[in-house]
N, C-alpha and C positions, 0 to 999 in steps of 0.2 A: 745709519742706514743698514737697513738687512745686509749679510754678506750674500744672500737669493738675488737680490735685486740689484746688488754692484757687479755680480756676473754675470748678467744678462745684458748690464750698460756696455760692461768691457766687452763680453764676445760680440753684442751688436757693432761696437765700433770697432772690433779685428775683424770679421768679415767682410764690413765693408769694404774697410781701407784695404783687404786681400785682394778681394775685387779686383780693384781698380788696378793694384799692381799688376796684377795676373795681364789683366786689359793691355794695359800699358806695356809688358814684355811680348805676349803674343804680337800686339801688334806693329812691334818692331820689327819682331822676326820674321813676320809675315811680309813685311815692305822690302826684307833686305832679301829674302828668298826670291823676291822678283826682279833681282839684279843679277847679269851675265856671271855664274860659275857651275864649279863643277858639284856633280851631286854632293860626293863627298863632303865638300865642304857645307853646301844646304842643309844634311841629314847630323852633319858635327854642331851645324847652328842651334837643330832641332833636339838634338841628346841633351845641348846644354839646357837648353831649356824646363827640360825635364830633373838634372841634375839642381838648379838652382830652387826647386820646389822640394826636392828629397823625393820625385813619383819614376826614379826608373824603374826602379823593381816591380813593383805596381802596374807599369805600362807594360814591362815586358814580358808581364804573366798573362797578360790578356793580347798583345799585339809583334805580330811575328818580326813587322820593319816600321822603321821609323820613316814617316812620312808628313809630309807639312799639315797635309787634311784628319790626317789620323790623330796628330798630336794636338790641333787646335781643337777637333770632335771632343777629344778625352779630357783636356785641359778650361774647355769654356761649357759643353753640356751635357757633361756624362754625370748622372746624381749616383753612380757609383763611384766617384772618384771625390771625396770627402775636400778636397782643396780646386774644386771646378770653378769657375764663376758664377754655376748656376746653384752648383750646391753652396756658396759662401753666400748669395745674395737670399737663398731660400732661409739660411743661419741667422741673418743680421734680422730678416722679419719675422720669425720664431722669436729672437729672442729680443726683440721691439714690441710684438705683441704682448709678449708677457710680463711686457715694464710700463702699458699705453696709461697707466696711473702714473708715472715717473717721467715721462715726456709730454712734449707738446702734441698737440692735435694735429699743428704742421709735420713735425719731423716725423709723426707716424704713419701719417698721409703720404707724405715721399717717398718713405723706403716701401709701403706696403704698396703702391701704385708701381714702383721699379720692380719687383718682384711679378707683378699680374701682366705686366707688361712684356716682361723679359721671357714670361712663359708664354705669350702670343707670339712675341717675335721668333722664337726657338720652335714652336708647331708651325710656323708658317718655312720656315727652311731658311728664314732669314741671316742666320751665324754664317751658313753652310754659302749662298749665295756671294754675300756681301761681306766677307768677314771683318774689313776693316771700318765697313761702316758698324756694325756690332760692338765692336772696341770701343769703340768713339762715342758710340752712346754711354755703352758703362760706365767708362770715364765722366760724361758729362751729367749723368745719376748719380756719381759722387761726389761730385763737384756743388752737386745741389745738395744733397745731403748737408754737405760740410757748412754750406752756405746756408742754410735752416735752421739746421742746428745751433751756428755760432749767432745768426737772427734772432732767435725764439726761444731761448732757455737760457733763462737765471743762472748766473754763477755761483753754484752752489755745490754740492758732492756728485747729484748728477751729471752735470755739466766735466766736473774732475774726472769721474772713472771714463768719460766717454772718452774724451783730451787721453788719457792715461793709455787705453785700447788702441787708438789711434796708431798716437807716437811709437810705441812699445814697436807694434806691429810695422811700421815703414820703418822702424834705424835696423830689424832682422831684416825686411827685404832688402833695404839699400846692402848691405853688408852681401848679403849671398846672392846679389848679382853682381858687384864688382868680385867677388873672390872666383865666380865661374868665369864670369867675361875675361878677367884678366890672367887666369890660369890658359882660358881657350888661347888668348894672345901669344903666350911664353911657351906655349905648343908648337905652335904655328912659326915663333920667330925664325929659324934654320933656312924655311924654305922663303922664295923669293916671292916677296911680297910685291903688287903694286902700290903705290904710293895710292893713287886713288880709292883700290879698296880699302886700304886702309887708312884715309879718312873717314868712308862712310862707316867703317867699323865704330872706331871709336866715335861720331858723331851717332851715332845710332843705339850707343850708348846712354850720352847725355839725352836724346832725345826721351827715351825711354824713363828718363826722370824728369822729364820738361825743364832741362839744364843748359838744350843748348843756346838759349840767346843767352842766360846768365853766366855762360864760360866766353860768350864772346865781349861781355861787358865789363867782365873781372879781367881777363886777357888780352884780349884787340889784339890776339893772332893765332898761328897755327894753333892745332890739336895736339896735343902731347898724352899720353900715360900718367906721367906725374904731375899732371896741374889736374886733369879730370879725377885723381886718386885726391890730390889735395882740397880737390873746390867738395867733394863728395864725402869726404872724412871730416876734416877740418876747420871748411868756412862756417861759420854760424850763421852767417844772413842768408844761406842756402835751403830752402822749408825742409828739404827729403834729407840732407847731411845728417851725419852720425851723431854730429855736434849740437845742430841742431834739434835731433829729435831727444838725445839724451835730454837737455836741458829741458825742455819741456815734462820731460819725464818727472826727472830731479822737482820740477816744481811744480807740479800735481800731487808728487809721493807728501811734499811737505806741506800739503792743505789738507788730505786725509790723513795723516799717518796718526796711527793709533797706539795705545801700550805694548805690542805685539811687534810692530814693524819697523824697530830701530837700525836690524843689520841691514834687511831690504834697502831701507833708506839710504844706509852709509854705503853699501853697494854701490847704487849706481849713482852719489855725490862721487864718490872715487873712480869710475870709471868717467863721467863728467869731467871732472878734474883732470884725470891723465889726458884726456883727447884735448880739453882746453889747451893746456900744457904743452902738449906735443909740436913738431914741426913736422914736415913731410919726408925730410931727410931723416930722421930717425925712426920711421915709420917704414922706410925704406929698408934699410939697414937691417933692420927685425927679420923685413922681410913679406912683402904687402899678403900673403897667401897664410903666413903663418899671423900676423898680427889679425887677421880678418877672422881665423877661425878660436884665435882669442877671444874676440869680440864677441862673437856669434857663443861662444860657450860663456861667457859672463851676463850678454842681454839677455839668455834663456834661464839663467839663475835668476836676475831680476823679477823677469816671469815668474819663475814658479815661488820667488820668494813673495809675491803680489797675490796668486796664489794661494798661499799658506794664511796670506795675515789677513787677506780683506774678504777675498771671494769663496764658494760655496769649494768644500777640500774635493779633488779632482776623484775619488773613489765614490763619494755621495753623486756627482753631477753624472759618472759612468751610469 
């Protein structure tokens, strides 16, 4: 396969799957903003948010205070804002269009249909009105995406770099929203918390990974810190886990891997292997804030090692 045409597979399928993250955290913190507290706490909800994508600096060159409408405006339709929803969905069909010889006629039909649509809904004021029903849609444009794609395309190298874009992409999100969320929490312990918010914290959490009936059927009880770190890191039958999306990683790299991409490979077999390995007590211990941005600095070498051996070198794609 061209390395032209395996970047275009992987960055269609990291846009997507951005998307839908993106969808999926706004519209948490949009639901949880409509619960009894103090601003403070609303606008530290909304900074995180901005922290777990790396756009504070970004925001705060262009907006004086953090506010809920201002951060969802910037974060789901600003096409200045290179990690938007609208600029990630505008990304996945740029570069679906320029592979419509390497997909289906379905899968290019969906995303380019999500795109024409998302920009009617966005002229008619529909994000701004109804934000959570916006969310809900994205989400369910990726859900059909995924659902097309895994229909309608051969398993072949194609089918690999898109699986490869995917995964890659959800084990960095999953990673940099527990390492924000759970930092926000270890902020906050001191002061007096109620128990009630903080259920809805940490369940607002897993929802934001469509985790929570899956932690009430591994658990069948309370909410805890260390089962929601362990079911998110750890479990493998968990799709968004760390564990989960590694492996999937690991065995895409070993359907393409070419003369080129042997450390890539052993990369992330080894980083695979320590999470298999691992318990949640030792993970503990490390230190959940320090092992997370272990993570996050080893998945990104992954990346750029991915990168280097398959896809178009990142000076040429500039």
């Amino acid at each position: 396969m061209l390395s032209r045409t395996a970047d275009h597979l992987y960055w269609m399928a990291r846009y997507t799957e951005r998307a839908e993250n993106t969808s999926r955290m706004l519209d948490v913190n949009y639901q949880m903003s409509l619960l009894p507290q103090s601003e403070k706490t609303i606008e530290s909800g909304w900074r995180a948010m901005l922290e777990i994508s790396e756009l504070t600096q970004d925001y705060n060159a262009r907006h004086a205070n953090v506010t809920p409408a201002e951060v969802i405006a910037f974060m789901s339709r600003d096409m200045d804002n290179p990690s938007s929803i609208m600029r990630c969905l505008q990304g996945a069909r740029e570069n679906a269009r320029a592979v419509r010889g390497s997909i289906t006629t379905e899968l290019w039909e969906t995303i380019n249909t999500t795109w024409l649509e998302a920009q009617r809904m966005v002229s008619k004021g529909r994000a701004e009105q109804s934000p959570a029903e916006f969310f809900e849609w994205v989400k369910f444009r990726s859900h059909l995406t995924r659902g097309v794609h895994a229909g309608t395309m051969m398993r072949g190298e194609v089918y690999d770099f898109i699986q490869l874009g995917s995964f890659l992409e959800r084990a960095d999100n999953t990673a940099r929203l527990l390492d924000v969320k759970f930092l926000a929490a270890a902020e906050s312990r001191d002061e007096a918390t109620d128990p009630v918010d903080e259920f809805y914290y940490w369940a607002a959490i897993l929802r934001s990974v469509s985790a929570f009936e899956s932690y009430r059927k591994v658990y069948r009880d309370v909410i805890t810190p260390e089962r929601i770190a362990q079911l998110l890191i750890l479990n493998i039958s968990m799709p968004r886990s760390l564990s989960a999306c590694l492996q999937e990683v690991v065995k895409r790299l070993s359907r393409v891997r070419n003369a080129q991409s042997a450390d890539t490979q052993m990369a992330a077999v080894n980083l695979f292997t320590e999470l298999r390995d691992l318990s949640i007590n030792e993970v503990l211990e490390i230190g959940l804030h320090n092992y997370l941005t272990e993570f996050l600095s080893r998945i990104n070498e992954v990346g750029s090692g991915i990168s280097r051996d398959f896809l178009v070198p990142l000076q040429d794609a500039a």
